[in-house]
C-alpha positions as CSV (number, residue, x, y, z in Angstrom):
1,X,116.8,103.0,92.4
2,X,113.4,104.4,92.1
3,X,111.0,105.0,94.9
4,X,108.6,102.5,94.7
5,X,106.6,103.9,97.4
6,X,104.4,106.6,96.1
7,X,100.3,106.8,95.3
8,X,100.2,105.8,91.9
9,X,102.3,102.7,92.5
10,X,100.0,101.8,95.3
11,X,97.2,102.8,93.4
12,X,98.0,99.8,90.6
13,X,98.9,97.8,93.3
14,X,95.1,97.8,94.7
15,X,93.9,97.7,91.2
16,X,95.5,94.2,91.0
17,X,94.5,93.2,94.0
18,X,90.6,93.9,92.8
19,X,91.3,91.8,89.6
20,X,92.0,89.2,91.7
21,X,90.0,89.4,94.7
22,X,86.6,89.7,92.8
23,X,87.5,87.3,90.1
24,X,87.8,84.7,92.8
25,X,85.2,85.5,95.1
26,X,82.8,86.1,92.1
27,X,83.8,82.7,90.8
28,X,83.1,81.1,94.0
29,X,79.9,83.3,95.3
30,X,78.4,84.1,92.2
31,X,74.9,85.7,92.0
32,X,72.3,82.9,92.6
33,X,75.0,80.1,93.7
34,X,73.9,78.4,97.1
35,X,76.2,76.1,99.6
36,X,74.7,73.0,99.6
37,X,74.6,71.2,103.0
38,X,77.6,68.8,101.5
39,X,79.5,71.8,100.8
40,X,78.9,71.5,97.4
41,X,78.2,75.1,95.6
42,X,74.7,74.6,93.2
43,X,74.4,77.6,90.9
44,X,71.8,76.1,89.0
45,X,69.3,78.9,89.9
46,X,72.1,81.5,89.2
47,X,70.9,84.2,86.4
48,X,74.2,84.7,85.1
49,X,76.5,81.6,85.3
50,X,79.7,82.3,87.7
51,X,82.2,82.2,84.9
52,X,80.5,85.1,83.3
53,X,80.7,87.3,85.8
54,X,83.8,86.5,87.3
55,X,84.8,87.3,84.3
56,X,83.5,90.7,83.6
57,X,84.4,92.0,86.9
58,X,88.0,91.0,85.9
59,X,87.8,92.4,82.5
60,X,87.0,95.5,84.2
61,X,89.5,95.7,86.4
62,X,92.0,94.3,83.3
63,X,90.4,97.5,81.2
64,X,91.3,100.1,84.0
65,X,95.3,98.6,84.2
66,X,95.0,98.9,80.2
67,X,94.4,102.4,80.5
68,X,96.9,103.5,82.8
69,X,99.6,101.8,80.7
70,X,98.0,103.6,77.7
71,X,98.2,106.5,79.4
72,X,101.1,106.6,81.1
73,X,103.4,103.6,80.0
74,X,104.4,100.6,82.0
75,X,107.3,102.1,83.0
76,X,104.7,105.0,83.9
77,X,102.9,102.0,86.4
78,X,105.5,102.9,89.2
79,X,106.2,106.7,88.9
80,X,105.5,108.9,91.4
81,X,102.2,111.0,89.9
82,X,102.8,114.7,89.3
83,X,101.1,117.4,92.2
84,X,97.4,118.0,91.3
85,X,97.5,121.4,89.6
86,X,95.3,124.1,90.6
């Protein structure tokens, strides 16, 4: 069994957990969005609507897994990264 416990399987751990931490709170806080006193969320005044930028910040994060599986594989997604050579 493989150790599962090394930097560059933590390191694509956290970049999941960016993909989904900022598509949600980007969805729900976007720029220009207000709480209403209700409750309600009013991004009428918002400059870019919150489904847009949700979306690019995941894209983003999307774009950086896509190029560490380009780069290295999936399988290459939980190997242990080689020592920095200097």
């Amino acid at each position: 069994m493989p150790n599962l416990f090394n930097s560059n399987f933590a390191h694509n751990c956290i970049n999941i957990a960016i993909i989904l931490v900022a598509a949600i709170t980007a969805g729900l806080s976007a720029y220009g969005c207000a709480t209403l006193p209700t409750g309600a969320l009013d991004c009428s005044a918002s400059t870019i609507p919150p489904a847009w930028s949700g979306g690019i910040i995941a894209a983003l994060g999307v774009l950086k897994m896509v190029i560490n599986v380009a780069r290295d594989g999936v399988s290459g997604l939980t190997k242990p990264q080689p020592p920095v050579q200097k």
